[in-house]
C-alpha positions in Angstrom: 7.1 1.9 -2.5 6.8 -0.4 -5.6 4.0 -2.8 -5.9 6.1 -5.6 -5.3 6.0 -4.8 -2.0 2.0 -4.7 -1.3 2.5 -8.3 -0.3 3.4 -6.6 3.5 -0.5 -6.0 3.7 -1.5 -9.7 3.4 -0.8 -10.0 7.0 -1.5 -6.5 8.5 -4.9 -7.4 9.4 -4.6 -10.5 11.4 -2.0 -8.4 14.2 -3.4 -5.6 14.0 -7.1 -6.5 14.6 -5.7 -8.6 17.6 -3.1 -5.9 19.5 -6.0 -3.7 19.5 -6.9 -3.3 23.0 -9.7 -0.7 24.5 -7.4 0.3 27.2 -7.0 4.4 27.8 -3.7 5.8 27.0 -2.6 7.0 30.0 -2.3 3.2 31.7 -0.8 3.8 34.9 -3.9 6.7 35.5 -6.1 4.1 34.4 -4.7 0.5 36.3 -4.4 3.2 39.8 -7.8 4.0 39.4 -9.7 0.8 38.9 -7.3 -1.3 41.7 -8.1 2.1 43.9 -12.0 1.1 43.2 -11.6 -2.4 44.1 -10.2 -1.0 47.7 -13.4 0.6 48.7 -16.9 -0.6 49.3 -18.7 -0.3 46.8 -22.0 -2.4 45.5 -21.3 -5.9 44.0 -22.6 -4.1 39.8 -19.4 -2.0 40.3 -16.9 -4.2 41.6 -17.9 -6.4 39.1 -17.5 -4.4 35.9 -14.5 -3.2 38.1 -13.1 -6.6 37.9 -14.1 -7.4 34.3 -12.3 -4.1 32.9 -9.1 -5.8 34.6 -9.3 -8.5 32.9 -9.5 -6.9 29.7 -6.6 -4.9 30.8 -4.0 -7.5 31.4 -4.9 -10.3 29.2 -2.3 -10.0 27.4 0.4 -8.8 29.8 -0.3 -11.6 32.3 -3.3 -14.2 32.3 -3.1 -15.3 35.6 -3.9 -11.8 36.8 -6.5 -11.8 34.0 -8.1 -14.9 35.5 -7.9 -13.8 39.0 -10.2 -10.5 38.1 -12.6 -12.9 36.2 -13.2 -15.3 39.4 -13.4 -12.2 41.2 -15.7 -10.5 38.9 -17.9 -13.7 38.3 -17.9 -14.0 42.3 -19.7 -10.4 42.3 -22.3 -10.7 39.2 -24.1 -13.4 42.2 -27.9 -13.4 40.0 -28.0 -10.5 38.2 -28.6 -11.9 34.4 -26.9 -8.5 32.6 -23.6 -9.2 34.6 -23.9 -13.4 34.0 -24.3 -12.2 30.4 -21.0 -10.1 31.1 -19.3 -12.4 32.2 -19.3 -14.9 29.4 -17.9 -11.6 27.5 -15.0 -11.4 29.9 -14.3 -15.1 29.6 -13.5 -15.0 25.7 -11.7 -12.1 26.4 -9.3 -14.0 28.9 -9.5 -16.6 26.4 -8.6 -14.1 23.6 -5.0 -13.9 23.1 -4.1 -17.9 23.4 -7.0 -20.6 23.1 -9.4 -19.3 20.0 -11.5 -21.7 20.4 -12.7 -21.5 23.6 -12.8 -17.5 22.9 -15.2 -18.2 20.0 -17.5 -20.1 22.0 -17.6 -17.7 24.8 -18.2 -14.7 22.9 -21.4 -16.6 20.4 -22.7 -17.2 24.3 -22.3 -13.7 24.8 -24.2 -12.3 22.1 -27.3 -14.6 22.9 -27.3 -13.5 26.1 -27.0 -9.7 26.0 -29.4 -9.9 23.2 -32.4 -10.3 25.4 -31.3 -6.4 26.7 -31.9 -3.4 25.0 -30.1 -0.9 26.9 -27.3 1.1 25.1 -24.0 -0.4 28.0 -25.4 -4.1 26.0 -25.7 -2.7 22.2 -22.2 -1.8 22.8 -21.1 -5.2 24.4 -23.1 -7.1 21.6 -21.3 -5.3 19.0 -18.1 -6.3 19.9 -19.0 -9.8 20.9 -20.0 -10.3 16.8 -16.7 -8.9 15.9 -14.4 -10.6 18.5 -16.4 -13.7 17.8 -15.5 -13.0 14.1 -11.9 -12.9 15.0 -11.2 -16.0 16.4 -13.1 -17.8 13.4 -10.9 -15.5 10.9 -8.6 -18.1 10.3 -10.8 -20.6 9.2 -13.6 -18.4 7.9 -11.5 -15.7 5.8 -11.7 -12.2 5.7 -15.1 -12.4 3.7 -16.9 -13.8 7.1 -15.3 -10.7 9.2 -16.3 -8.5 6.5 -19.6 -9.8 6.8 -20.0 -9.8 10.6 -18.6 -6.3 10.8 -20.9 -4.8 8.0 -24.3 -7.3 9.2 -23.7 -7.1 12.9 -21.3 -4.9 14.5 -21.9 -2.0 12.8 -25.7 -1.9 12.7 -26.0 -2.4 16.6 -23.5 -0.1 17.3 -25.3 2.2 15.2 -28.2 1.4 17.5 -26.6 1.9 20.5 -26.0 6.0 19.6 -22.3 5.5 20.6 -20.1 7.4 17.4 -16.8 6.4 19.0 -17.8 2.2 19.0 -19.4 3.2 15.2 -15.7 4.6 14.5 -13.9 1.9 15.7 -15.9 -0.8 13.2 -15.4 1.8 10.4 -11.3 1.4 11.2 -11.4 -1.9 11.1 -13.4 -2.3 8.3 -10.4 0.0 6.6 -8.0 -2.5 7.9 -10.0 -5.2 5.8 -10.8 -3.2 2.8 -6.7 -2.5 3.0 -6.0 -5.8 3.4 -7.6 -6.5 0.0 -5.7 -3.7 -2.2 -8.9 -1.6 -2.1 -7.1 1.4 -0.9 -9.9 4.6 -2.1 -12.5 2.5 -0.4 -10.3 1.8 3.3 -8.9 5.7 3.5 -12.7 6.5 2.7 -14.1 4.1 5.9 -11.0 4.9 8.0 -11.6 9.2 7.7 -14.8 9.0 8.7 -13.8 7.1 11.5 -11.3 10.1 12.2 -13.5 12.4 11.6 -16.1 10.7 14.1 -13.7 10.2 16.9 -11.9 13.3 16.9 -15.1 15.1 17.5 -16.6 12.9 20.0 -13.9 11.6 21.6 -10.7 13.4 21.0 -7.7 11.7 23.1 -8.9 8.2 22.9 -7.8 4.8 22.1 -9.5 4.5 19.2 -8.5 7.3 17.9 -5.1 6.6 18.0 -5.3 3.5 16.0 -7.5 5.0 13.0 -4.5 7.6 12.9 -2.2 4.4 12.4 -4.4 2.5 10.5 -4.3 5.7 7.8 -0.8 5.5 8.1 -0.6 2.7 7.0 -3.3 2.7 3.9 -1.5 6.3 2.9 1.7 4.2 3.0 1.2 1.5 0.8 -0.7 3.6 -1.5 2.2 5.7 -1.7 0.2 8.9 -0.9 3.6 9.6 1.8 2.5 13.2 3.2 -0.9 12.3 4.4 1.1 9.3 6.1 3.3 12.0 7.8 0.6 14.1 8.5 -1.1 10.9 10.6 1.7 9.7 11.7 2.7 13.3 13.8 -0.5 13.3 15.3 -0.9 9.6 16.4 2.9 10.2 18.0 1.3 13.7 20.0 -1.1 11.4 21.5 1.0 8.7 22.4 3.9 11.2 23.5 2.5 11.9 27.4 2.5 8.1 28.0 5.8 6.4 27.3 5.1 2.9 28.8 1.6 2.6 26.4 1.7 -1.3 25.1 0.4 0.2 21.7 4.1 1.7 21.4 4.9 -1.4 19.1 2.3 -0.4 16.6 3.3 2.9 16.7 6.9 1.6 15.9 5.7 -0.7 13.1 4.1 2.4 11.2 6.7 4.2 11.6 8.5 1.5 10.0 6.7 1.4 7.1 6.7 5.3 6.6 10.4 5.6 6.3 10.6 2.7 4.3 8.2 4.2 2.1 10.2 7.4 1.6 13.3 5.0 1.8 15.1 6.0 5.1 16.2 2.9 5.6 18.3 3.3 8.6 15.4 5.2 10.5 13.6 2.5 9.3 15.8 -0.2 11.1 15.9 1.9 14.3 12.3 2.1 14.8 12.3 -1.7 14.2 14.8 -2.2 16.4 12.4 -0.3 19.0 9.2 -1.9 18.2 10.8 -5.7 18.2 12.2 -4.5 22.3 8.8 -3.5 22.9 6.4 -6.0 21.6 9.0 -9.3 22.8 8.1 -7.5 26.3 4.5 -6.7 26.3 3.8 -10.7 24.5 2.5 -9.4 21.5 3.5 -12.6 19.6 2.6 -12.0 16.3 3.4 -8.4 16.0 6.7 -9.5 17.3 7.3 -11.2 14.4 5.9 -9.1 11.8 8.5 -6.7 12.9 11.2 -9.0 11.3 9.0 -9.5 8.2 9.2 -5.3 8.3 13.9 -5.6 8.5 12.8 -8.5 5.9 11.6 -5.7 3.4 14.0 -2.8 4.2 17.1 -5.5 3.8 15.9 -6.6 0.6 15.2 -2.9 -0.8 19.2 -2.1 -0.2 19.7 -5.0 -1.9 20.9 -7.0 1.5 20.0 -10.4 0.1 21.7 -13.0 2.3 20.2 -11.2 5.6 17.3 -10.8 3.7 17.1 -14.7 3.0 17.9 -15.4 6.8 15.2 -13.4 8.1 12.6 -15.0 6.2 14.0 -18.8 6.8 14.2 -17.5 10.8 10.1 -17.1 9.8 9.4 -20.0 8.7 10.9 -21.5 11.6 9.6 -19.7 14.1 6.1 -20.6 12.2 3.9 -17.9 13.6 3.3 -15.7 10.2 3.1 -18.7 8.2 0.0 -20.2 10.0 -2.6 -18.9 7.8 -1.9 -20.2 4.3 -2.1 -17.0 2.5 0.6 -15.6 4.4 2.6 -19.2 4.1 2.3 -18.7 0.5 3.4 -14.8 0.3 7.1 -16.3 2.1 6.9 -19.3 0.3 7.0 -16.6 -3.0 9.5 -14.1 -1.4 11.6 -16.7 -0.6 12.0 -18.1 -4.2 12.9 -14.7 -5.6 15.1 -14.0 -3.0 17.4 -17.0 -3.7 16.7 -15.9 -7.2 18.5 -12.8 -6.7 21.2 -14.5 -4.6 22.0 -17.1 -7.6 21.0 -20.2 -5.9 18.5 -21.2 -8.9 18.4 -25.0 -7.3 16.9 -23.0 -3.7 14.5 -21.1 -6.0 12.5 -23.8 -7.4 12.4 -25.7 -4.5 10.7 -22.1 -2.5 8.7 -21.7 -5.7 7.3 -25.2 -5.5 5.9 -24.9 -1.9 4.9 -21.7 -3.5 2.8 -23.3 -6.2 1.2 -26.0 -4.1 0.0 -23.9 -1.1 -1.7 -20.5 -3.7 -3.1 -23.9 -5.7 -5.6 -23.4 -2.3 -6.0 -19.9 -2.5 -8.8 -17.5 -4.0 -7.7 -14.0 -3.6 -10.0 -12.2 -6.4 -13.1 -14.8 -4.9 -12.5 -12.8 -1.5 -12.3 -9.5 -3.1 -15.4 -10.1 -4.8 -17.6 -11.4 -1.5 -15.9 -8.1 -0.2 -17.0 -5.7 -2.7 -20.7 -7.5 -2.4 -21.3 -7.1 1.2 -20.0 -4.3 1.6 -22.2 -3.0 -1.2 -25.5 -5.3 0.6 -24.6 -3.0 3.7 -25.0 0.5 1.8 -28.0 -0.8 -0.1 -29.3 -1.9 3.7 -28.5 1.5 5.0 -31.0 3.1 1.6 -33.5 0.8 2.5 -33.6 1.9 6.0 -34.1 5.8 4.4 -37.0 4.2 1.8 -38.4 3.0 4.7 -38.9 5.9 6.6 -40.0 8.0 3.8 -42.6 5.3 2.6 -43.8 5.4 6.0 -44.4 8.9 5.9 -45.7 8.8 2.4 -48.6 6.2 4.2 -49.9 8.7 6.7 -50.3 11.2 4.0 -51.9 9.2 1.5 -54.3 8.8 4.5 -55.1 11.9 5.1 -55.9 12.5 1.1 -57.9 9.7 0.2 -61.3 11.2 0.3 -59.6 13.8 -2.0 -58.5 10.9 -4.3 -61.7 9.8 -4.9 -63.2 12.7 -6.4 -60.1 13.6 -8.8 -60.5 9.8 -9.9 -63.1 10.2 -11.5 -62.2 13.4 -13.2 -59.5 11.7 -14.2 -61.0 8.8 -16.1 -62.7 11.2 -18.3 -59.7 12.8 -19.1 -57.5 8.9 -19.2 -59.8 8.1 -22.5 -58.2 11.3 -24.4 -55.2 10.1 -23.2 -54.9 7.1 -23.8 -56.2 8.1 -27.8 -53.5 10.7 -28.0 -51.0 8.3 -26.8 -51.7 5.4 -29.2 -51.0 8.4 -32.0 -47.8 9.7 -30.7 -46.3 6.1 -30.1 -47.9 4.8 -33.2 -45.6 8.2 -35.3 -43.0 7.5 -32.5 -42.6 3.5 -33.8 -42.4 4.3 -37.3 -39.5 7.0 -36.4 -37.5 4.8 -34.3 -37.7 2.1 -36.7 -36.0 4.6 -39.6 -34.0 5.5 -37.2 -32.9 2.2 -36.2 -32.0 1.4 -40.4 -30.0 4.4 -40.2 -28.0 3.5 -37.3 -27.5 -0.5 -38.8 -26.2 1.4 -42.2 -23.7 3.5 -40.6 -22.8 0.5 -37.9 -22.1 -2.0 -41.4 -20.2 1.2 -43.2 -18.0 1.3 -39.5 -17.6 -2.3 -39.6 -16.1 -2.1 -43.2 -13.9 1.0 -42.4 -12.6 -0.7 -39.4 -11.2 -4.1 -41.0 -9.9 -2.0 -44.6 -8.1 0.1 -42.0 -6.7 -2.7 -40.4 -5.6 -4.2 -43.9 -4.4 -0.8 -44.0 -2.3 -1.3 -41.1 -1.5 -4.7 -41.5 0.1 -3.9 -44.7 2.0 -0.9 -43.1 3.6 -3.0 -40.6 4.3 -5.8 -42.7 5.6 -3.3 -45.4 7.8 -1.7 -42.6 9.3 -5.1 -41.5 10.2 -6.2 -44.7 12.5 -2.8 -45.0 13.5 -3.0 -41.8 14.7 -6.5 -42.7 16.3 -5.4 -46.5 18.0 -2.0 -44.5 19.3 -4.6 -41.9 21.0 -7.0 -44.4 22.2 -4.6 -46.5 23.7 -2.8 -43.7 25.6 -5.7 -42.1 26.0 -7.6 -44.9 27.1 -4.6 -47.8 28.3 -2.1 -45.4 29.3 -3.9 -42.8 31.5 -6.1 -44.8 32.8 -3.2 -46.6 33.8 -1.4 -43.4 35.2 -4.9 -42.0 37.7 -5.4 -45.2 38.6 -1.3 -45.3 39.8 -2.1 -41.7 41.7 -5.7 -42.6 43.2 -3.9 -45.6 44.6 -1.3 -43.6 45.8 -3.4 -40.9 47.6 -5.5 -43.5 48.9 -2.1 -45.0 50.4 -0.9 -42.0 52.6 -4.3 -41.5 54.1 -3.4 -44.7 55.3 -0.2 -44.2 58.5 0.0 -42.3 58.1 2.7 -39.2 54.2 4.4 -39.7 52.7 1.0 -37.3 53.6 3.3 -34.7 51.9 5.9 -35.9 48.9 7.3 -33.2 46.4 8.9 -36.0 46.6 5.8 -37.8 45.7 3.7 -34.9 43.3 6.2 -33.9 41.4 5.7 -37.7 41.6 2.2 -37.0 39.4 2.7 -34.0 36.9 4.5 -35.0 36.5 1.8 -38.0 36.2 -0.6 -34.9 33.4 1.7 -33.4 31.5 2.0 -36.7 31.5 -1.6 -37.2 30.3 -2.4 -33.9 27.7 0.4 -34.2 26.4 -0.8 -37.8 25.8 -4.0 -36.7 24.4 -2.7 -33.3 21.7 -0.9 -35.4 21.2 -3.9 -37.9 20.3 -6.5 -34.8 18.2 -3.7 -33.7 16.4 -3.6 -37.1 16.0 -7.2 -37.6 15.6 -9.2 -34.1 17.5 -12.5 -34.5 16.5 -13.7 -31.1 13.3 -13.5 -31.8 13.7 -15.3 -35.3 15.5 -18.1 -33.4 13.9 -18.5 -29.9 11.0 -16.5 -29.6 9.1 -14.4 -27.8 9.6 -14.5 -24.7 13.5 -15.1 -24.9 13.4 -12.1 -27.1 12.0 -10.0 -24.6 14.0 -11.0 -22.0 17.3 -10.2 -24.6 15.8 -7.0 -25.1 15.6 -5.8 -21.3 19.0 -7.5 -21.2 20.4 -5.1 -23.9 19.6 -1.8 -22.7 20.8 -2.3 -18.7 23.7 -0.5 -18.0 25.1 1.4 -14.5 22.1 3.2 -13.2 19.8 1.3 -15.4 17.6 -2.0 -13.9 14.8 -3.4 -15.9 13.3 -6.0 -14.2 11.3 -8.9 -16.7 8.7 -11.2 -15.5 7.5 -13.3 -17.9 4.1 -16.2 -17.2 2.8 -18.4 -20.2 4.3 -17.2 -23.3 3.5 -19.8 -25.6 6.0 -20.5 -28.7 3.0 -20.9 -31.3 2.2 -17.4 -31.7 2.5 -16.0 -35.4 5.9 -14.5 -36.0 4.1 -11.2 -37.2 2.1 -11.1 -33.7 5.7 -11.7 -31.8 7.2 -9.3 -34.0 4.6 -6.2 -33.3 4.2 -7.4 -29.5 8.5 -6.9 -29.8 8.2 -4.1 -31.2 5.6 -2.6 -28.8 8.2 -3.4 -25.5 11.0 -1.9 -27.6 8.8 1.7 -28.0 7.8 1.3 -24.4 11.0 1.0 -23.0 12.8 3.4 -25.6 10.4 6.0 -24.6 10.9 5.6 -20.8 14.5 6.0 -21.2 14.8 8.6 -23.8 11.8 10.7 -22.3 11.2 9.6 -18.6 14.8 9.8 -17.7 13.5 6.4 -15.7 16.4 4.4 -14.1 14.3 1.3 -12.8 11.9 -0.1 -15.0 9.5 -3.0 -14.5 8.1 -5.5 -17.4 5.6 -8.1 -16.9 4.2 -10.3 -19.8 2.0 -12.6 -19.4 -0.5 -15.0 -22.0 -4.2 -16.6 -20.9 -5.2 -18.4 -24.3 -5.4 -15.8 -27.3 -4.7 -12.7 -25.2 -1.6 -11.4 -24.0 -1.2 -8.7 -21.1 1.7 -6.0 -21.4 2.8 -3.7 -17.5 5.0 -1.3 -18.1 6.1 0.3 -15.2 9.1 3.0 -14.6 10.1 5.4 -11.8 10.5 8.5 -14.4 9.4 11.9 -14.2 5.8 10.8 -15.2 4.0 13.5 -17.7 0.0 15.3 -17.0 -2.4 13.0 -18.7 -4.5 15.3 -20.5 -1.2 16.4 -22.6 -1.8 12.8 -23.7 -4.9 13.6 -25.3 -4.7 14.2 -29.1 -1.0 14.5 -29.1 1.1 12.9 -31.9 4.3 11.3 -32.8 6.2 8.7 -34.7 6.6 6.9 -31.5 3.2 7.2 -29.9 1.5 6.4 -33.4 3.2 3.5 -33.9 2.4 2.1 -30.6 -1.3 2.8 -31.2 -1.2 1.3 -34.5 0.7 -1.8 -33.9 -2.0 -2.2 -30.6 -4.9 -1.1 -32.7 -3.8 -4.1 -35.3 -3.9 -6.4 -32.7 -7.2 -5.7 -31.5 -6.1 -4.4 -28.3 -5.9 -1.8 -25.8 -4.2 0.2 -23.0 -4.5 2.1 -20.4 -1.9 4.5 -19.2 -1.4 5.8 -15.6 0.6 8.9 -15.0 1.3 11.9 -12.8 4.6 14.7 -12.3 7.1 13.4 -10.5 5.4 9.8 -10.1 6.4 7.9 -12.9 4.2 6.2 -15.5 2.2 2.5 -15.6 0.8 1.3 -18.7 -1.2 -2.2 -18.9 -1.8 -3.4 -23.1 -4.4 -6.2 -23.4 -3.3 -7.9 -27.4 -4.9 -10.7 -29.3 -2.4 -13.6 -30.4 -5.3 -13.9 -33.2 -6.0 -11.4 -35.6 -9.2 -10.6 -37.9 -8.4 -10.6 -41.6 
């Protein structure tokens, strides 16, 4: 999967987070069993949490059953504070799946009140009050606040509470968040040790089943595809004994993205097709219509655009995935280049203005960032706890030593004196060595400075030198040679009309041809030498002309192009041309690529270059040191723009390369 599709994550985490409910997989076992409960006499603790698990259980299958349990499980708590405490619990999670704000309130009510108990049964209750109370604020918090809750809150008390299984389930959804953000290593790191947690302690479970899917779907979007199978097969054997499990439409919605991963479309479609039955009857509202945003995807990778298009105008409808404005502008965008694809240009810019006024509102990298920090605070928090403990132990046996201290003291203040004499000495020497050393170092840094810019006049001069002959072999070519070929063919056309009985004749015709083919191909290699486009219109025309010119039948090369401006120096366009044209010369001829991906873009005096292609990809340390015209002239026209790249490539998984150039060069 291409990253033009990694927008599918930006709204993973608000269904998934949500459809997660701590109910056992086998339901029916588990629904018999607590109704069976209710039917006996038992004291009013256990009906109570008898009733509460209930309501947990069908809050989202049907609230007026939900809300029966609660009256039935306040009516039991009578005065026992722990199960009052409960019960505000229960009520946000009756309140969960359709009025946020009274959830919100009920859970921050929660919290305060089990926090005055320090058994493990209210660590566990407390943890998950923080992070459902962190849900329902999501919206207008962001995923920085539920980042923070989780990593501050949830996971420390659950920690407390020596439960692995509720410490596993935070880890997963802390994967979900990290995944949510692009940050891939970091999620599938988070989300194994939740695996590796819960399939020790508590094999078979709930949560276990959706850290398998979670993985799936991190291993998905990062295109690692067999560990995705690998998760996927198990999270299937553990739903497989219990075919009426409501977490069936999850299932279905990994499964989804698997095959359209490893583009099986049509299995693809049918497990949509399942999951859409599935999650229409078990109310799972927002899942239900992700599962459209999923055909969305699949129709526009077989190039399906008008149901594409009607899909996503059915969304924004419908208006569920567009309430959260990062979502409305990830449509918004898909939208726009849908039409794009489809020819209606005048659709286009109307998507791509609603586009441009709702990500006006909208700080991605910001979120990242708070992301990264908290989630660094948290490790830090978890060192300090170690520091802590050791410093403590450190205490008792500086104790026990002191009276031993006291006598070396004073040997050792005999012995500082020396010391501190021989000291003075050696840094005294030391000084007077560093400071040579330090003139050495500024003489060889001025003699690299100097090397540096003649090498770039060097290389200046070599490019400009190589233009200018590119530009003489061009007009000689289609102007001498060219013309010369052009008048051998008139002459010979007009020679033929002449001569009574040899027009007909198929070897001359045949000569005539090939003079036809040589013309076209001098002049092919002449415009090739010598951009005119670029002479006339620019860069970023140029470009475009360029991708425009190689596609062919089983060749795409997609060009994106942001804020080129038209002021650059011609002899900056002209190498920045010339890069693109090795770049995509080199993925053709080499890579064997047939889909190829260009994005240029310009923030002041610096312009960014991705290269992307689906070729056969190459080992990179056969990179290292190697040589060629090719790859020398990309480094030198790169090194004379005071930039650089990076290059990204594997066997079999095609190559990305991102160029960072100056628009301003150093003389």
């Amino acid at each position: 999967m291409t990253k033009a599709f990694l927008f599918l994550i930006c709204i993973l985490i608000s269904f998934k987070s949500s459809c997660q409910q701590q109910v056992p997989l086998n339901e029916k076992h588990y629904l018999d069993s607590l109704q069976h409960i209710l039917q006996k006499k038992i004291p009013d603790s256990s009906r109570a949490n008898t009733n509460f698990l209930l309501v947990e259980y069908w809050k989202f299958k049907d609230t007026l059953k939900s809300r029966a349990y609660l009256d039935a499980g306040m009516a039991a708590a009578k005065n026992d504070s722990y199960l009052k405490a409960l019960v505000l619990f229960y009520q946000g999670q009756y309140y969960f799946n359709w009025n946020k704000p009274k959830a919100s309130v009920a859970f921050k009510k929660a919290e305060e009140a089990l926090s005055r108990f320090s058994t493990k049964k209210a660590y566990v209750k407390r943890a998950a009050s923080w992070y459902n109370y962190a849900l329902m604020n999501m919206d207008k918090m962001g995923y920085d606040f539920i980042t923070k809750i989780t990593l501050e809150k949830s996971i420390p008390i659950a920690e407390k509470a020596g439960d692995p299984s509720r410490v596993a389930y935070y880890y997963t959804q802390l994967a979900t968040i990290l995944m949510n953000n692009y940050q891939f290593s970091k999620a599938a790191s988070y989300n194994e040790k939740a695996i590796s947690l819960l399939e020790k302690k508590d094999p078979g479970s709930t949560d276990l089943l959706f850290s398998y899917l979670t993985g799936v779907s991190i291993y998905s979007y990062d295109n690692q595809t067999e560990k995705a199978r690998l998760l996927l097969e198990k999270a299937q054997k553990l739903l497989k004994p219990y075919p009426s499990s409501l977490n069936y439409p999850l299932y279905y919605n990994n499964e989804a993205l698997y095959y359209s991963t490893i583009k099986s479309y049509d299995k693809a479609l049918g497990s949509i097709d399942k999951g859409i039955a599935l999650a229409k009857k078990y109310n799972q509202k927002q899942l239900y219509q992700q599962f459209f945003f999923r055909r969305y995807d699949v129709y526009q990778q077989q190039k399906e655009y008008g149901k594409a298009r009607q899909i996503l105008l059915d969304i924004v409808k419908e208006g569920t995935l567009t309430a959260k404005i990062n979502d409305r502008a990830t449509i918004y965008s898909e939208l726009s280049k849908i039409n794009e694809k489809l020819g209606d240009y005048k659709e286009a810019y109307h998507w791509l203005s609603k586009y441009s006024q709702t990500s006006d509102s909208i700080s991605s990298d910001q979120t990242k960032v708070k992301i990264n920090e908290l989630e660094t605070r948290y490790s830090s928090a978890k060192s300090q706890q170690k520091i802590q403990t050791l410093q403590s132990e450190n205490r008792q046996a500086q104790l026990s030593a002191r009276n031993d201290s006291l006598y070396k003291l004073i040997l050792g203040m005999g012995c500082l004196f020396l010391l501190l004499l021989l000291v003075f000495v050696l840094l005294t020497a030391r000084s007077r060595r560093k400071l040579a050393q330090q003139r050495e170092i500024n003489y060889r840094q001025q003699l690299s400075e100097m090397e540096r810019k003649n090498q770039l006049k060097i290389t200046k001069a070599m490019l400009e030198g190589e233009e200018l002959e590119r530009e003489r072999v061009a007009r000689d070519l289609h102007d001498g040679l060219g013309g010369m070929l052009s008048g051998v063919k008139i002459g010979l056309s007009g020679w033929t009309d002449t001569q009574p009985g040899i027009s007909d004749d198929k070897d001359l015709h045949r000569i005539i041809g090939q003079l036809d083919t040589s013309v076209t191909e001098l002049r092919r290699i002449a415009r090739n030498m010598v951009p005119e486009t670029l002479l006339k219109f620019g860069l970023e025309t140029a470009l475009k002309d360029l991708c425009e010119f190689y596609m062919r039948d089983g060749l795409l090369i997609t060009s994106e192009m942001f804020g080129i401006q038209k002021n650059i120096a011609m002899n900056v366009q002209l190498n920045i041309y010339r890069i693109v044209q090795e770049l995509i010369s080199n993925a053709i001829k080499h890579a064997h690529a047939d889909n190829l991906i260009l994005q240029c873009s310009q923030n002041e005096n610096t312009i960014f270059v991705t290269f992307e292609d689906n070729g056969r990809g190459f080992d990179m340390t056969s990179l290292s040191g190697k040589k060629g015209m090719g790859l020398d002239n990309l480094r030198n026209r790169i090194a004379f723009l005071q930039g650089k790249f990076e290059v990204h490539s594997a066997p079999g998984e095609g190559t990305s390369i991102n160029i960072e150039l100056k628009t301003s060069t150093d003389e």
